[in-house]
Each structure stands twice: as structure tokens, then as C-alpha cells.
N, C-alpha and C positions, 0 to 999 in steps of 0.2 A: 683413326683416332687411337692414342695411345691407352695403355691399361694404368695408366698412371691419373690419366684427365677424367678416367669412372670415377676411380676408388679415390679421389682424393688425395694420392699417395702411397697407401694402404697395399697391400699385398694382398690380391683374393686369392688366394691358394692357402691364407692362412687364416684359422676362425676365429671370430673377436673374440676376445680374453671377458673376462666378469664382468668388467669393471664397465663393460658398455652395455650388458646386458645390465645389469642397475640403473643404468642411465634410461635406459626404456622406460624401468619402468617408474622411473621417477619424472621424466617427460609423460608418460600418460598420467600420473597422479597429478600434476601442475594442468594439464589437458581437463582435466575432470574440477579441479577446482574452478577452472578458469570459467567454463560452465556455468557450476554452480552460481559463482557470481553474476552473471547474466540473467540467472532465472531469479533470484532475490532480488535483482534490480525490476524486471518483470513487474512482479511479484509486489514488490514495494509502490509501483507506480500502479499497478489492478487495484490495491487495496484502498489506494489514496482516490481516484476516481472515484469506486464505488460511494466512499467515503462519503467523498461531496455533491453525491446523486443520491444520498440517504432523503428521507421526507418523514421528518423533518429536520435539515441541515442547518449546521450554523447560521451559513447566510439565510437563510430562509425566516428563522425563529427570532434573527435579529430585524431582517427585513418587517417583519408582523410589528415588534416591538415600537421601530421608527415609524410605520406606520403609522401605530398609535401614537406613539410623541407626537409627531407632525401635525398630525391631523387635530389634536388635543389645542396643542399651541397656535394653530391655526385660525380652528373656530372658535376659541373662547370662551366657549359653552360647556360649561361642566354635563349640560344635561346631553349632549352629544355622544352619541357613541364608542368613538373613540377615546374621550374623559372618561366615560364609564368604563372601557377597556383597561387604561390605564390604572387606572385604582381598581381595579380586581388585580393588575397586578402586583399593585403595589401592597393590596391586602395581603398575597399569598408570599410574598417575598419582606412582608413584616411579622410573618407566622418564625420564618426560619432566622431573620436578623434584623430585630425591634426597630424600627424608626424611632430616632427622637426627633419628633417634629415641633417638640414645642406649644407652648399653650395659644397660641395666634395663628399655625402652621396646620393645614390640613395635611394628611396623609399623601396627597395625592399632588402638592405642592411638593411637600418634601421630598418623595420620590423621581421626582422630575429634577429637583436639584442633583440627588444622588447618582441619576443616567449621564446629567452634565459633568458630574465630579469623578465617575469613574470611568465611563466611557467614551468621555473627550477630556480626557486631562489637559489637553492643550488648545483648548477653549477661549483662552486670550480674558477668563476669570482667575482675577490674585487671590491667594489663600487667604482661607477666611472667610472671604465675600461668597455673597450669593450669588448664583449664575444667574438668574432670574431678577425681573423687577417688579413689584408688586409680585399680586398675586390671581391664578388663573379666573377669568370673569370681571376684572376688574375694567373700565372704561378705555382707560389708557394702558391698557396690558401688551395692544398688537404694536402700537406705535414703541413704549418702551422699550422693549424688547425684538422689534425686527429681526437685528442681526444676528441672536440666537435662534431666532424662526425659520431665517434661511438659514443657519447651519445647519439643525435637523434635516432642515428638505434635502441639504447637500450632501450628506451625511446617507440619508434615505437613496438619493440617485446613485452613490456611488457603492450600497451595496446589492442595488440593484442590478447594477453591470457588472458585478465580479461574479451576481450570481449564475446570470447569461452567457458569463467569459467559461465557469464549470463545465456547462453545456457543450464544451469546444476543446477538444486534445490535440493541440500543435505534435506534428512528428518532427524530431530533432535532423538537422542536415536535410532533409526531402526537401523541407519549407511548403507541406503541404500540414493538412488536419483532420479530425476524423469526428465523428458527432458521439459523444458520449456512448449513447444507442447501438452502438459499432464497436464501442470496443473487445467484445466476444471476437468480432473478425480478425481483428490484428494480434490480441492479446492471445487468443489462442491457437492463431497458424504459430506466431511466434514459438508461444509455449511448447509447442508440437515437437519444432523443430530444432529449439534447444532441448531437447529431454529426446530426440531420435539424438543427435549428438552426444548426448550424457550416455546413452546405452551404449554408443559405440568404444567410448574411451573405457567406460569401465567394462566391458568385455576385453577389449584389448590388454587392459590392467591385470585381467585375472590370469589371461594368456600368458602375458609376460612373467608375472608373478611365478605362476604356473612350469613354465617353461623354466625357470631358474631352481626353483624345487627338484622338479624331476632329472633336472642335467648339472646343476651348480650349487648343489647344497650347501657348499661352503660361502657361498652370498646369501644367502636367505636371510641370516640374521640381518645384514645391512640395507638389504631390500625392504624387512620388514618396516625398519625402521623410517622411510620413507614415506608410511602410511598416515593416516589422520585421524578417520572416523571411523575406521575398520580397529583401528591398534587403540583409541579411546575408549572402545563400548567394551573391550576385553575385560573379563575379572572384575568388574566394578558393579556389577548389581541391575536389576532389573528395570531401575529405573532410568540407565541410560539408551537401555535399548529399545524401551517404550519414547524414550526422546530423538533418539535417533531413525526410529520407523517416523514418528510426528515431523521430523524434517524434512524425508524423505517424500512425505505426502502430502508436501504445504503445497505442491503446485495444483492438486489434486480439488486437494480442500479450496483453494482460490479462485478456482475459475468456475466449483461447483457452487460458486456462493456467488459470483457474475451471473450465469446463468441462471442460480436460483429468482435473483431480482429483475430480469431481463421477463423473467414469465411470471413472475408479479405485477410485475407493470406492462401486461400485455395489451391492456385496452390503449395503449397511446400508440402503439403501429397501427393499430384496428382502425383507426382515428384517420391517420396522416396516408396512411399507404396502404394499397390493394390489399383485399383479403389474398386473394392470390400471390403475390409477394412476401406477404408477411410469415403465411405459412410456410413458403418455400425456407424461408429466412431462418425460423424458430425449427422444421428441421435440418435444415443444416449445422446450425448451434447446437443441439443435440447431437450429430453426427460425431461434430468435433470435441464434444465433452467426454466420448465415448475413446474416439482417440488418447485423448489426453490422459485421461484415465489407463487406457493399454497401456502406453508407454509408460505414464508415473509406477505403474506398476512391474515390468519389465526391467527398468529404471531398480527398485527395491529388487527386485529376485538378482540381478545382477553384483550390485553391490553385497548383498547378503552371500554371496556366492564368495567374493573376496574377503569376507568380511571370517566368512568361513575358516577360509584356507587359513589367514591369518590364525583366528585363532587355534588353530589344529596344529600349528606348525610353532605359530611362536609365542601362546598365552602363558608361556613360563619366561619367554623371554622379556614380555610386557612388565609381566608383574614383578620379575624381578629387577628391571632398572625405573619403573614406578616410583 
């Protein structure tokens, strides 16, 4: 094999010129972003999870509400429970934004209009009209009104199932899924192993960096320039670099706030699955939070280390093209 089909073309008898050693370390700096977006993407999907495993969650607070609608418009009965539900709420949401119900209009009428007016605008009621006919308790109220009756209920089923669909993380391309409960397992090998990736590049960054300082002086300024977060926090004040550590330790902060609700809500593996599993299960989640933690922090000692150099080398050249 020739020495032409190694090198490319290239002469190895003769050492690359600057202009490739920049390119390093501008390939590790694009290395390191590329990362970082992987962990925000993370990051953005842990957060949204948790989110909608909060108690009490959107679907949930809404699910209580159709409930009560339902169950109101159902039985007819103001003295039912549900009617009574409802006008407590309708009390407390007439504290913060008056009902005018009108002098014929109970509270609890009117508020029942208000969930139709605003939370099914497309209700198949024209402006103006009422969504409702009569009024609740009246003889002919269920017959009137049917088809507003089953919308509620329909209404009520269908936040019932998106609430049981949260319960459920489709993984992209696998075409498999993971149960809510489970996402410490995926969320945090992941985590792991993009933040073991993120310390490699930016080691390497510092190297290269490094390595142009002490043999290519005459590049550093154009290397510098290559930078992002390191050449940002230069000369600018204390509170970018208390922003730039908070960035640095979102992954940190995210998966300790997973974990934190994971063992909030310990009684439902207790429930479902062996004790003996569960504990296996809750320390290994701790094992790996402990991980995660080393590296986010490995991860900062790293970048700070470039973060360094930069400014040691070029915090005059920042501030002066600033």
C-alpha cells in the first residue's frame, strides 16, 4: 500500500501547518456542542415526563372537574354530590372572576355555561345562546339536553385516556416503550453516557487548545475565537459565571429532581412489585444518580479548565473585539 493512500496525499515527513491544528480544535468545539444538544434534548423530554406525572397534573385537575360536570348533568340533583362539587367550585372561581348569572341564574347554572363557553368552544352552541336548556333539576333537563350530556361524558373519556397514555414513553425508532416509573433507567444510562462523551471532547478541546498555546502561539488568537461559553463568561461579571456553572449543572439538577419523586412516590412499587425488587431497583437509581453527579461534575472541572486557559491567554483579546 502506498504512502499516498494513508496520508490522503499528504507528505508525512512534513508536520501540519496551524491552520489544521485550529481545525481540531474547532472539530472538538462543534464535538462538544453537538453534545450538549443531546443532553437539552434529554433534558427537555425528563422535564416534560416528570411534568405530566406531577399530582396533581393538568389531566388529572381537569379529569376531577368533568367528573364533576358529568356526574352534575347526569343526576339532576342539585343535592348530589357532584352539584355540590361543582358550585364550590364555582364559589371559588366567582371569588377571583364575578359571575354574572343574572337574577333567574343560579351560580352553579351559570358556571356550567362558562366550562361549555370556554372549555369547548366548539360545542356546536352559537354565540349568545346558551349551551344549556333550562335549568339543572328541572324535569325535562336530561331529555333537553342529552347531547350536551354525552359531550361531557365524551369529553371526560377522552381525558381519561391521554391521562393513562402519560403513564406510557414510546422510544423513537426502537418502536418499543417504557413505563413512566422507568424513566431514571433510560433517562439516566443516557445521561451517563452523553456527559462520559461531553468530558471526553472537552478534554480533548483543552489539549488541543493547549497544545497550540505552547507550540503555535501565533494561532491562539484565531483558536480563541472559536470558543462559545469559555470566550462568553470572560470580563462580563459575576453573573454570567454563576449562569454558566447553572448550565453546566442542569443535568445534575434534573435527574436529582427524577429521582427525588421516584422516592416520593415509593409506596406504588411497594404496591405493584416485590419488596425485594424494588429495593434492588431504588438502589441502583441512587447508584446511578451518584454517577451522574461525578461526571456533571467532571464535565464543569473540565470546561473551567478551558475556560481558564482562555481567559489567561485571551481575556484582552475578548474584551477588546467585545
Amino acid at each position: 500500500m502506498s504512502t499516498e493512500l494513508v496520508t490522503g496525499g499528504a507528505d508525512p515527513s512534513k508536520p501540519p501547518d496551524g491552520k489544521s491544528y485550529v481545525e481540531a480544535v474547532v472539530a472538538a468545539g462543534k464535538r462538544s456542542r453537538g453534545i450538549v444538544y443531546f443532553i437539552l434534548i434529554i433534558l427537555l423530554l425528563t422535564i416534560t415526563c416528570i411534568r405530566n406525572t406531577y399530582n396533581p397534573d393538568w389531566f388529572s385537575v381537569t379529569i376531577d372537574l368533568y367528573q364533576d360536570l358529568f356526574g352534575c348533568l347526569d343526576s339532576n340533583d342539585r343535592s348530589e354530590h357532584y352539584c355540590k362539587d361543582l358550585e364550590a367550585r364555582a364559589a371559588r372561581y366567582n371569588e377571583i372572576f364575578p359571575i354574572d348569572a343574572g337574577h333567574d341564574v343560579s351560580l352553579l347554572d351559570a358556571f356550567v355555561e362558562i366550562i361549555f363557553e370556554q372549555d369547548m368552544p366548539k360545542s356546536g352552541v352559537l354565540a349568545g345562546q346558551p349551551a344549556l336548556r333550562g335549568k339543572i333539576g328541572d324535569p325535562s333537563f336530561k331529555r333537553d339536553n342529552y347531547l350536551k350530556i354525552a359531550q361531557a361524558k365524551s369529553r371526560l373519556d377522552e381525558y381519561i385516556k391521554r391521562d393513562l397514555a402519560e403513564e406510557i414513553i414510546p422510544i423513537p425508532l426502537v418502536g418499543s416503550w417504557i413505563n413512566v416509573n422507568d424513566l431514571w433507567m433510560v433517562g439516566g444510562a443516557v445521561m451517563a453516557f452523553l456527559l462520559f462523551l461531553l468530558k471526553a471532547s472537552l478534554t480533548q478541546e483543552y489539549r488541543n487548545l493547549h497544545y497550540i498555546r505552547s507550540n503555535l502561539p501565533a494561532y491562539m488568537d484565531l483558536a480563541i475565537m472559536s470558543q462559545d461559553i469559555s470566550a462568553l463568561t470572560l470580563n462580563v461579571g459575576r453573573f454570567y459565571g454563576v449562569t454558566r456553572a447553572f448550565i453546566m449543572f442542569l443535568p445534575s439538577m434534573v435527574y436529582s429532581w427524577l429521582v427525588y419523586w421516584d422516592f416520593r412516590t415509593y409506596q406504588i412499587p411497594y404496591m405493584v412489585v416485590s419488596t425485594r425488587e424494588t429495593n434492588f431497583e431504588y438502589a441502583l437509581e441512587s447508584l446511578m444518580l451518584l454517577v451522574v453527579l461525578w461526571l456533571n461534575l467532571t464535565c464543569y472541572r473540565s470546561q473551567s479548565r478551558l475556560h481558564n486557559l482562555v481567559r489567561e491567554y485571551g481575556g484582552g483579546l475578548i474584551s477588546r473585539t467585545a
